[in-house]
MIPA-830737 format. One record per residue: chain; x, z, y of N, C-alpha, C, CB in turn. Coordinates in Angstrom, 1 decimal. Glycine has a CB too. Example, Ala and Ser with C-alpha at 12.3 -4.5 7.8 and 13.67 -1.06 7.14 Angstrom:
MIPA-830737
rec bamar: A	n_px: 13.2	n_pz: 7.8	n_py: -5.7	ca_px: 12.3	ca_pz: 7.8	ca_py: -4.5	c_px: 13.2	c_pz: 7.8	c_py: -3.3	cb_px: 11.3	cb_pz: 9.0	cb_py: -4.5
rec bamar: A	n_px: 12.8	n_pz: 7.1	n_py: -2.2	ca_px: 13.7	ca_pz: 7.1	ca_py: -1.1	c_px: 12.9	c_pz: 7.9	c_py: 0.0	cb_px: 14.1	cb_pz: 5.7	cb_py: -0.6
***
This chain:
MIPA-830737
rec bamar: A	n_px: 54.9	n_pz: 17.6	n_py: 98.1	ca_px: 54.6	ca_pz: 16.5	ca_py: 99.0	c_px: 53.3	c_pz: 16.9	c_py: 99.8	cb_px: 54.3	cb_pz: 15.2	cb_py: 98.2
rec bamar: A	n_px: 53.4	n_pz: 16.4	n_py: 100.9	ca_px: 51.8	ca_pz: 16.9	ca_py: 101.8	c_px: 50.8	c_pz: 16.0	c_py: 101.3	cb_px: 51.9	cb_pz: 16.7	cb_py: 103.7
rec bamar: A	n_px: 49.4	n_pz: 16.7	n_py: 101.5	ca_px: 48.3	ca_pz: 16.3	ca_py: 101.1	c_px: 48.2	c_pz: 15.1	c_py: 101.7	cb_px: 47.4	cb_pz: 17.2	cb_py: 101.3
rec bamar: A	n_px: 47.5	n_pz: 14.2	n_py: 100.9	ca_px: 46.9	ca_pz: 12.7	ca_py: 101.2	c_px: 45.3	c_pz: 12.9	c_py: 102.1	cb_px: 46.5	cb_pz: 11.6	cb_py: 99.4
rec bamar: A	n_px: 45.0	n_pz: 12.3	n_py: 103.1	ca_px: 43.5	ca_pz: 12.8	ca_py: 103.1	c_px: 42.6	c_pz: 12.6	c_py: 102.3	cb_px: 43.0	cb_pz: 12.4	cb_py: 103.9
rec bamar: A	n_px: 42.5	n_pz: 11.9	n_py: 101.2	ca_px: 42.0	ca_pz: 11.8	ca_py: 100.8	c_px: 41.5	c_pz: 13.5	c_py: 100.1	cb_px: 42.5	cb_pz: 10.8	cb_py: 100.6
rec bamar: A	n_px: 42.9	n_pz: 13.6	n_py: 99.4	ca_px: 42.9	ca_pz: 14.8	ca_py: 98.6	c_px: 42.8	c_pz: 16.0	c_py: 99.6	cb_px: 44.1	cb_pz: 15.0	cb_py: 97.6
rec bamar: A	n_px: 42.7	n_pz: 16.0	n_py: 100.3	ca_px: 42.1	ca_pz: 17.2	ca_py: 101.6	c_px: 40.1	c_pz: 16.8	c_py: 101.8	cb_px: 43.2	cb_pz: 16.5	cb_py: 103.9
rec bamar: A	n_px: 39.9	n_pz: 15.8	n_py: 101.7	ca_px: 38.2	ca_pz: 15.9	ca_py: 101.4	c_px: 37.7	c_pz: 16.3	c_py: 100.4	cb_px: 37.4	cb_pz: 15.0	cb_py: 101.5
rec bamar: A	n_px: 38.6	n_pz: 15.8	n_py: 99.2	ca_px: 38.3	ca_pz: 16.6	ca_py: 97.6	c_px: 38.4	c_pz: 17.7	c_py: 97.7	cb_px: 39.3	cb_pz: 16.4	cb_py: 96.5
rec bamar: A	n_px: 38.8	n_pz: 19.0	n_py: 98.4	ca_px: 39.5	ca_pz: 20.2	ca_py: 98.4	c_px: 38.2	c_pz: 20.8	c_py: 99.7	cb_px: 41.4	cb_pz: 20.0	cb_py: 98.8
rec bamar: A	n_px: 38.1	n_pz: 20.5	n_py: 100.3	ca_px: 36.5	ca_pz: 20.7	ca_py: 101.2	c_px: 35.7	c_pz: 20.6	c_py: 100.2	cb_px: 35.9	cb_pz: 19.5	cb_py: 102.5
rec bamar: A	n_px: 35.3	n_pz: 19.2	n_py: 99.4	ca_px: 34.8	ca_pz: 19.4	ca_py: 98.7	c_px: 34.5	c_pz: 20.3	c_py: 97.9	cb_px: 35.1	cb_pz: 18.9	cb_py: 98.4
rec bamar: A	n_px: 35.7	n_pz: 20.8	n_py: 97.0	ca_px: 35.8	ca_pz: 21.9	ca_py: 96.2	c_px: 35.1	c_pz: 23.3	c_py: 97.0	cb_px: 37.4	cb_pz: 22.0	cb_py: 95.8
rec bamar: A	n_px: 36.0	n_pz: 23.4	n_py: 98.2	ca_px: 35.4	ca_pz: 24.7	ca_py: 98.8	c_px: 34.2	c_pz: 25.3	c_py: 99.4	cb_px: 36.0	cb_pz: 25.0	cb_py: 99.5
rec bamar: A	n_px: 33.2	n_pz: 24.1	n_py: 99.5	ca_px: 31.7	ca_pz: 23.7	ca_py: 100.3	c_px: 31.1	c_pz: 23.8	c_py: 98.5	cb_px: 31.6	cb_pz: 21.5	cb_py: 101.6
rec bamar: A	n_px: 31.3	n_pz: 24.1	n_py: 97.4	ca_px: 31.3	ca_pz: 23.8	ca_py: 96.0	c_px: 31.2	c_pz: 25.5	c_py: 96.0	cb_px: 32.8	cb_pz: 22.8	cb_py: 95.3
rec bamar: A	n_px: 32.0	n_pz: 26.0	n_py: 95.6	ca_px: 32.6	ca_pz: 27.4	ca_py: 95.9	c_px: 31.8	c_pz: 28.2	c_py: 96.7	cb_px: 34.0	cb_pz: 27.5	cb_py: 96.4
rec bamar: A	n_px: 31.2	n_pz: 28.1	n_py: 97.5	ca_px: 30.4	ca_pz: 28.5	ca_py: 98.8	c_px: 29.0	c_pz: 28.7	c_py: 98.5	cb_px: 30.4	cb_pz: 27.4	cb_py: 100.0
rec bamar: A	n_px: 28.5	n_pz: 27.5	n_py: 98.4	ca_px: 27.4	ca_pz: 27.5	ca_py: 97.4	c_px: 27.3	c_pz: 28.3	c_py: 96.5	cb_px: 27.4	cb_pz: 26.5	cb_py: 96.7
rec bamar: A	n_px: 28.1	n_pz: 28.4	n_py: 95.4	ca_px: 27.5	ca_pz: 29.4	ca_py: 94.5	c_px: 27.8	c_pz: 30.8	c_py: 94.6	cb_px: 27.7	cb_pz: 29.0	cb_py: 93.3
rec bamar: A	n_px: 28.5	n_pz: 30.8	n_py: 96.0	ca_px: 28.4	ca_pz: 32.3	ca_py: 96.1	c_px: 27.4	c_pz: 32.6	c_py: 96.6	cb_px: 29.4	cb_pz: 33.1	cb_py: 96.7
rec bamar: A	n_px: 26.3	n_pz: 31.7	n_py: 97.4	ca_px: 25.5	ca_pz: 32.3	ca_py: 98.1	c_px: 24.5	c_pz: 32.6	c_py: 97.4	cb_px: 25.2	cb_pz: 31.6	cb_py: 99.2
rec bamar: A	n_px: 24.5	n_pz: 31.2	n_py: 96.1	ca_px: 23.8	ca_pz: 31.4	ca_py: 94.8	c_px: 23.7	c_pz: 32.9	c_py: 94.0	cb_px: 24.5	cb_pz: 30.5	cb_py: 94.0
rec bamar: A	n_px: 24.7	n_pz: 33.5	n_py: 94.3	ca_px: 25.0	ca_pz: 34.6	ca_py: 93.4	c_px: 24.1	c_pz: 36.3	c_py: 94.2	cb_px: 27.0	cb_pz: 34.6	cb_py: 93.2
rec bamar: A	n_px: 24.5	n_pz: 35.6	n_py: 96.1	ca_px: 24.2	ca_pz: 36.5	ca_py: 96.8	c_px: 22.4	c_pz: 36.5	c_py: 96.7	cb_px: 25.0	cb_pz: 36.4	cb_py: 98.2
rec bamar: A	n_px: 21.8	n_pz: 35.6	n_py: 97.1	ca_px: 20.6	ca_pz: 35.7	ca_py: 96.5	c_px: 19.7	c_pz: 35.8	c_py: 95.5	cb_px: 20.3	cb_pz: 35.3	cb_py: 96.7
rec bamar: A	n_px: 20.5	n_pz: 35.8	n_py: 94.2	ca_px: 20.5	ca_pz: 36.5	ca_py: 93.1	c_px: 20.4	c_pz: 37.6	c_py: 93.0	cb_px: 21.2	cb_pz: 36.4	cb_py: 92.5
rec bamar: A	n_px: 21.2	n_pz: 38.7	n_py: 93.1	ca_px: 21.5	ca_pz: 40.0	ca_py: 93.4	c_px: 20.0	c_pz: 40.6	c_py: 94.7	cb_px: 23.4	cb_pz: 39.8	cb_py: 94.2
rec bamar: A	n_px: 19.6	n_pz: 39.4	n_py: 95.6	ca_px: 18.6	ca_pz: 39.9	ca_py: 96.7	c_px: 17.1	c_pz: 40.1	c_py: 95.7	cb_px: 18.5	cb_pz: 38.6	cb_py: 98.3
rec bamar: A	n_px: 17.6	n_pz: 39.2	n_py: 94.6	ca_px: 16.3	ca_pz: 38.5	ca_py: 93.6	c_px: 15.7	c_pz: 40.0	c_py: 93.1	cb_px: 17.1	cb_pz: 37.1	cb_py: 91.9
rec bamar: A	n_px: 17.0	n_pz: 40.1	n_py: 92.3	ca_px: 16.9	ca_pz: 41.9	ca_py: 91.3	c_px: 16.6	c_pz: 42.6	c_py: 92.0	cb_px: 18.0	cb_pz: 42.7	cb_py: 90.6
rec bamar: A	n_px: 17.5	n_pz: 42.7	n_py: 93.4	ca_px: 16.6	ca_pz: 44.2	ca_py: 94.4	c_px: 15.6	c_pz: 44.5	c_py: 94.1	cb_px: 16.4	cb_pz: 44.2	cb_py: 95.9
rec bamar: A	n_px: 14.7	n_pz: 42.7	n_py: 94.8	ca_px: 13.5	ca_pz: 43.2	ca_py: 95.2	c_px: 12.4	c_pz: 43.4	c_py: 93.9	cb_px: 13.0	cb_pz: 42.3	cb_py: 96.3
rec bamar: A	n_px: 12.7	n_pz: 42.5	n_py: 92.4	ca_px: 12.3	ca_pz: 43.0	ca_py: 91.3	c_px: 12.0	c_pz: 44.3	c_py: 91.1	cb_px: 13.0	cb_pz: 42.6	cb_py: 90.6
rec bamar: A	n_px: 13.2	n_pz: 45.0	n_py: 90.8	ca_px: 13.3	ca_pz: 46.7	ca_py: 91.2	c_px: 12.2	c_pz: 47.3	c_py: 92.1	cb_px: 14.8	cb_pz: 47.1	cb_py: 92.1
rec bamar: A	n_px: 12.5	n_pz: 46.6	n_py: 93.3	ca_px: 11.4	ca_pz: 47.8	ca_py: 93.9	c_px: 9.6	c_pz: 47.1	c_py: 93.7	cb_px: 11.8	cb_pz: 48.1	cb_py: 96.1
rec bamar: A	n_px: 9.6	n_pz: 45.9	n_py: 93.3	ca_px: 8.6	ca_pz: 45.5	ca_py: 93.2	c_px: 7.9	c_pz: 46.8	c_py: 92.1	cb_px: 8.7	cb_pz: 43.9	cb_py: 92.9
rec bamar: A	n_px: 9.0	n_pz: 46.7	n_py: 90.9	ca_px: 8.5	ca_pz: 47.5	ca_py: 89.9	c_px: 8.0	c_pz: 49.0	c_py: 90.0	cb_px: 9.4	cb_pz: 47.5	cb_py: 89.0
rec bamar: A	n_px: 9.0	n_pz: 49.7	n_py: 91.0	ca_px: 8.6	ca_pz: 50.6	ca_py: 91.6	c_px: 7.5	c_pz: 51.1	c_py: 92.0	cb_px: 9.1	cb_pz: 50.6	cb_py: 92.3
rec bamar: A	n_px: 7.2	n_pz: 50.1	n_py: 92.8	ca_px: 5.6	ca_pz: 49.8	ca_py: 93.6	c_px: 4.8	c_pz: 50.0	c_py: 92.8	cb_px: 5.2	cb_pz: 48.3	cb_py: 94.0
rec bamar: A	n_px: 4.5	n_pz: 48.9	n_py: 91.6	ca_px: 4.0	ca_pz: 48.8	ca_py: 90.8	c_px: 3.5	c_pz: 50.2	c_py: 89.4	cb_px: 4.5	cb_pz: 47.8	cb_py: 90.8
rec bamar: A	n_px: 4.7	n_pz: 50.8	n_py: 89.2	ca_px: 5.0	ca_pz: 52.2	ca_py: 88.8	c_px: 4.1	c_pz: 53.6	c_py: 89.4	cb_px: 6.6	cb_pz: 52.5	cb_py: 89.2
rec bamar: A	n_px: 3.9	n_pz: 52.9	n_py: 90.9	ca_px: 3.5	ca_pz: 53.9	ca_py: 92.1	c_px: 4.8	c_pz: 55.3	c_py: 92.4	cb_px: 1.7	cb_pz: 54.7	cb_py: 91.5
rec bamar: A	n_px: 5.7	n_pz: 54.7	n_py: 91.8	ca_px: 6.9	ca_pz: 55.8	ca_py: 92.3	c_px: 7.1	c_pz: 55.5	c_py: 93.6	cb_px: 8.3	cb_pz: 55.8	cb_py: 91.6
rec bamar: A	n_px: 6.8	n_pz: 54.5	n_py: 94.6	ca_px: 7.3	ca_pz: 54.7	ca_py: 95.8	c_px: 5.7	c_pz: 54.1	c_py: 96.7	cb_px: 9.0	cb_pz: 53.8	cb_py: 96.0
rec bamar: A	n_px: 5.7	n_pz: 54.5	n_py: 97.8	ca_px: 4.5	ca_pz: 53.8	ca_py: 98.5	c_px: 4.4	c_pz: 52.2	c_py: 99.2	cb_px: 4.3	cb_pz: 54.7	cb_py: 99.6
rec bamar: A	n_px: 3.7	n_pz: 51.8	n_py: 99.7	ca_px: 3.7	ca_pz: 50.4	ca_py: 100.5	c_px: 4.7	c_pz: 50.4	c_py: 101.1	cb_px: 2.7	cb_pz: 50.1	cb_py: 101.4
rec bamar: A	n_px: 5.0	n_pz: 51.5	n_py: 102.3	ca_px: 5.8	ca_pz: 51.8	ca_py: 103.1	c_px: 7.2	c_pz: 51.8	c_py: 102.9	cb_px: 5.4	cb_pz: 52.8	cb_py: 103.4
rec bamar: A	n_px: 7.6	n_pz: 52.4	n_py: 102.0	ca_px: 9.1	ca_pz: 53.0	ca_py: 101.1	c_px: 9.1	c_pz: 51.3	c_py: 100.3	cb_px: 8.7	cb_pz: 55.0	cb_py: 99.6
rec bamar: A	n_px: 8.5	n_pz: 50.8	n_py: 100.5	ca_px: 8.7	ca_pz: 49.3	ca_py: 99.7	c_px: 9.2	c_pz: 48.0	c_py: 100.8	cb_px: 7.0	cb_pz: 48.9	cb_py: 99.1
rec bamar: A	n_px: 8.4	n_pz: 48.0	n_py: 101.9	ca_px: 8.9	ca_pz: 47.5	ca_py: 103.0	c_px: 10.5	c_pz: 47.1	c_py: 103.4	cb_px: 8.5	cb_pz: 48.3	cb_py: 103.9
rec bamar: A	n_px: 10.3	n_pz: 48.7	n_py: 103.7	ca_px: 11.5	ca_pz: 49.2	ca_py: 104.3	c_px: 12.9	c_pz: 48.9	c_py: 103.6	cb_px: 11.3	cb_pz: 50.7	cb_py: 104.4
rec bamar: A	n_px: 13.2	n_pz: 49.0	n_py: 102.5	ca_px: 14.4	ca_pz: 49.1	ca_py: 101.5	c_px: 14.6	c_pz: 47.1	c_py: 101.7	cb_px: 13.9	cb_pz: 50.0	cb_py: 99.5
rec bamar: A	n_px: 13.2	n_pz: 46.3	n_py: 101.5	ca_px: 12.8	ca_pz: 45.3	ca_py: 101.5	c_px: 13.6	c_pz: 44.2	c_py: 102.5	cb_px: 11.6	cb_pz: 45.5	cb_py: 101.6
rec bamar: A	n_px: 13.3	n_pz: 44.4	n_py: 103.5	ca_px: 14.1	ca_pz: 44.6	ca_py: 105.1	c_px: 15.5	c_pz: 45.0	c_py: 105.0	cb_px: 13.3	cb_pz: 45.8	cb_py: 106.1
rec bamar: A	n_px: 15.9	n_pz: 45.5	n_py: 104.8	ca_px: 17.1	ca_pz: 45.9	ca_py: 104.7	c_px: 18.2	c_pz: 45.0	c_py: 103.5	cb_px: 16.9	cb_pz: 47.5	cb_py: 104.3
rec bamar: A	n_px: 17.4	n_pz: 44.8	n_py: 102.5	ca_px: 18.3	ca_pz: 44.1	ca_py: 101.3	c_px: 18.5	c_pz: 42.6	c_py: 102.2	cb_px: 17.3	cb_pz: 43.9	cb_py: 99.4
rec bamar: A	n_px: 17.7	n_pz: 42.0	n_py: 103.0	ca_px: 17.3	ca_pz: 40.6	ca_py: 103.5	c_px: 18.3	c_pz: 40.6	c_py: 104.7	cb_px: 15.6	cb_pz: 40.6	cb_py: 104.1
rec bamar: A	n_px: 18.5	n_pz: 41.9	n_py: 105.4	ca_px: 19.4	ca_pz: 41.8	ca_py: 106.6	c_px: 20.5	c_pz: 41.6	c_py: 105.9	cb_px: 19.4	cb_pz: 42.9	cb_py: 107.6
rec bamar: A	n_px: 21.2	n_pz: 42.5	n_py: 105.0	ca_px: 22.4	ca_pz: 42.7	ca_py: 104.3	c_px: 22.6	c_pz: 41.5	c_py: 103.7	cb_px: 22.4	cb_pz: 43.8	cb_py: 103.3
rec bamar: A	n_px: 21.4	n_pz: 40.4	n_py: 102.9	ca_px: 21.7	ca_pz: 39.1	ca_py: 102.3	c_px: 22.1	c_pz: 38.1	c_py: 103.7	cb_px: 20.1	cb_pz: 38.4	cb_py: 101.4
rec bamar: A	n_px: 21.4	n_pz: 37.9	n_py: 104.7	ca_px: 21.6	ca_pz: 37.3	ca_py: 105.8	c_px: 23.2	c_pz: 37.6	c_py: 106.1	cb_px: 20.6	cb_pz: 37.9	cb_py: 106.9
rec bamar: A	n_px: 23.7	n_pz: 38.8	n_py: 106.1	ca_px: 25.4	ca_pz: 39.2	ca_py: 106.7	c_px: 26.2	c_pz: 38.2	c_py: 106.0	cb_px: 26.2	cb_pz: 40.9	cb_py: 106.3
rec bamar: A	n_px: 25.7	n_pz: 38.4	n_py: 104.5	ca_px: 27.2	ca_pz: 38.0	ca_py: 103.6	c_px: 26.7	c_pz: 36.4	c_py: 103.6	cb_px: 27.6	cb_pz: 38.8	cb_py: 101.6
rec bamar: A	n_px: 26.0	n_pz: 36.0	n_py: 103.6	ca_px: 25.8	ca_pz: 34.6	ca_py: 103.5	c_px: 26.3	c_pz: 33.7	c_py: 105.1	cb_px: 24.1	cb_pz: 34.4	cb_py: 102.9
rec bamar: A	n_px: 26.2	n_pz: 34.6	n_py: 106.0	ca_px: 27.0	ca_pz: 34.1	ca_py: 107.5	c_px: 28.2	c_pz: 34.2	c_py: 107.2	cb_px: 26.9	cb_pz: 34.8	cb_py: 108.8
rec bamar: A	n_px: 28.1	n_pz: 35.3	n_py: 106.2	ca_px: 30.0	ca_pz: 35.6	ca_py: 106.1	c_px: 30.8	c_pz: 34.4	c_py: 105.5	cb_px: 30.5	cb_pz: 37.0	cb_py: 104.9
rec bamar: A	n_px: 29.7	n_pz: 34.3	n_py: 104.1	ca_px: 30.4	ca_pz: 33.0	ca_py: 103.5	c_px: 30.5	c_pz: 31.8	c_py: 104.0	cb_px: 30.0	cb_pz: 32.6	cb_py: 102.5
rec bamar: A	n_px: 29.4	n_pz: 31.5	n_py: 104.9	ca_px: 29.8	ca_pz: 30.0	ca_py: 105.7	c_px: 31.1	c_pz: 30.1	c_py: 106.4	cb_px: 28.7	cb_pz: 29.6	cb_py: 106.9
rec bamar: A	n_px: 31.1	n_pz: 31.5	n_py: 107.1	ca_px: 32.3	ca_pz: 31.5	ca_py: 108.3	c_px: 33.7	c_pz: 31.4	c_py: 107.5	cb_px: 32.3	cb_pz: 32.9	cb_py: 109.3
rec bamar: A	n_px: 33.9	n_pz: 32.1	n_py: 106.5	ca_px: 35.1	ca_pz: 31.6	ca_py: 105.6	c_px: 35.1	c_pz: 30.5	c_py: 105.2	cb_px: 35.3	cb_pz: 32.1	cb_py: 104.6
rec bamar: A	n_px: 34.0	n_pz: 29.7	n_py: 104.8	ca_px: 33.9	ca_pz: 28.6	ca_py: 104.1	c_px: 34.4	c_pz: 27.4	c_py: 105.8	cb_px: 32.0	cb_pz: 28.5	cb_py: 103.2
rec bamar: A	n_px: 34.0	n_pz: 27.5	n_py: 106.8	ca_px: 34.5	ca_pz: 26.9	ca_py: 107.8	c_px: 35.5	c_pz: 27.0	c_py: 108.4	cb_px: 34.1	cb_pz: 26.9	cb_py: 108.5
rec bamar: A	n_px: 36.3	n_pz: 28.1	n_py: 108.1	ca_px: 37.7	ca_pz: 28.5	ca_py: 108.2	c_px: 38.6	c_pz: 27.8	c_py: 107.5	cb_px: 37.8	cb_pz: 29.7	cb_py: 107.6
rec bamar: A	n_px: 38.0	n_pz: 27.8	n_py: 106.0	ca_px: 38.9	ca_pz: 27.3	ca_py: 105.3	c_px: 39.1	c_pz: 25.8	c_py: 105.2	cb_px: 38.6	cb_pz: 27.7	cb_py: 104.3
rec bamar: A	n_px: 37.7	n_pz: 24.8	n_py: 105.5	ca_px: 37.3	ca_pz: 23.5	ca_py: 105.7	c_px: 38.7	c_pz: 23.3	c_py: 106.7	cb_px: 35.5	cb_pz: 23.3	cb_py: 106.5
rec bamar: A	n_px: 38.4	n_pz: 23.6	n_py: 108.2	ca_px: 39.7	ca_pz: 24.0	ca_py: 108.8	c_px: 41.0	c_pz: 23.7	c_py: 108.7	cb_px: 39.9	cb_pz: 24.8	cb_py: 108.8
rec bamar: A	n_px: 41.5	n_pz: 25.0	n_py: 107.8	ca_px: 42.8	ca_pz: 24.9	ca_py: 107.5	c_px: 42.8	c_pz: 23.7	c_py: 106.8	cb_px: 43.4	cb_pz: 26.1	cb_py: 106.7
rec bamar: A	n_px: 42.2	n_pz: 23.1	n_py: 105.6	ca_px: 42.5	ca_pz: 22.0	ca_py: 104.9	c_px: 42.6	c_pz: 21.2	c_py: 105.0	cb_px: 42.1	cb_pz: 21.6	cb_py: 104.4
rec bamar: A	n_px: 41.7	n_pz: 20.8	n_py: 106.4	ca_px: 41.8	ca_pz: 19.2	ca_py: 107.3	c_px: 42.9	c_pz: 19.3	c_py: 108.2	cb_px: 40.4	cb_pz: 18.8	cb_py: 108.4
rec bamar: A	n_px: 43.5	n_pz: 20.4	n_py: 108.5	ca_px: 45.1	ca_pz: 20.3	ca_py: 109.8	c_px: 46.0	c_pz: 19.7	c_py: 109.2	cb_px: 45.9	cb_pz: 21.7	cb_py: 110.3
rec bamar: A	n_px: 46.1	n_pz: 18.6	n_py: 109.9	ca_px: 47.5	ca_pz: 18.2	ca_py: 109.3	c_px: 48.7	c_pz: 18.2	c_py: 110.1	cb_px: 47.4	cb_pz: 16.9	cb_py: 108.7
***
């Protein structure tokens, strides 16, 4: 049977749910990077410089996938609501 609207906002629901904790997971992962190189730092295995840099880079790469996940996540909002 086709979806009720109802049960099409439950299901946004769910996927705006899902989204969230991926982004949760993706800034997690940005958390440990920079732990790592903090320690580094701190070690004096790498300089100010070589700390920055890697720093910047984990932040751009967190930025991609978390656009990524909205844009799927609005994709999918989308498909759910077409009736």
């Amino acid at each position: 049977p086709p979806l009720t609207e109802e049960r099409r906002k439950e299901l946004v629901k769910v996927v705006r749910r899902i989204d969230e904790e991926y982004k949760v997971s993706i800034r997690n992962i940005r958390r440990d990077v920079n732990d790592f190189l903090k320690s580094l730092k701190k070690d004096g295995e790498i300089s100010e410089d070589d700390f920055h840099e890697p720093q910047d880079q984990v932040q751009k790469i967190t930025n991609e996938y978390i656009q990524l996940a909205d844009q799927a996540c609005q994709e999918k909002e989308k498909e759910i609501l077409e009736f």
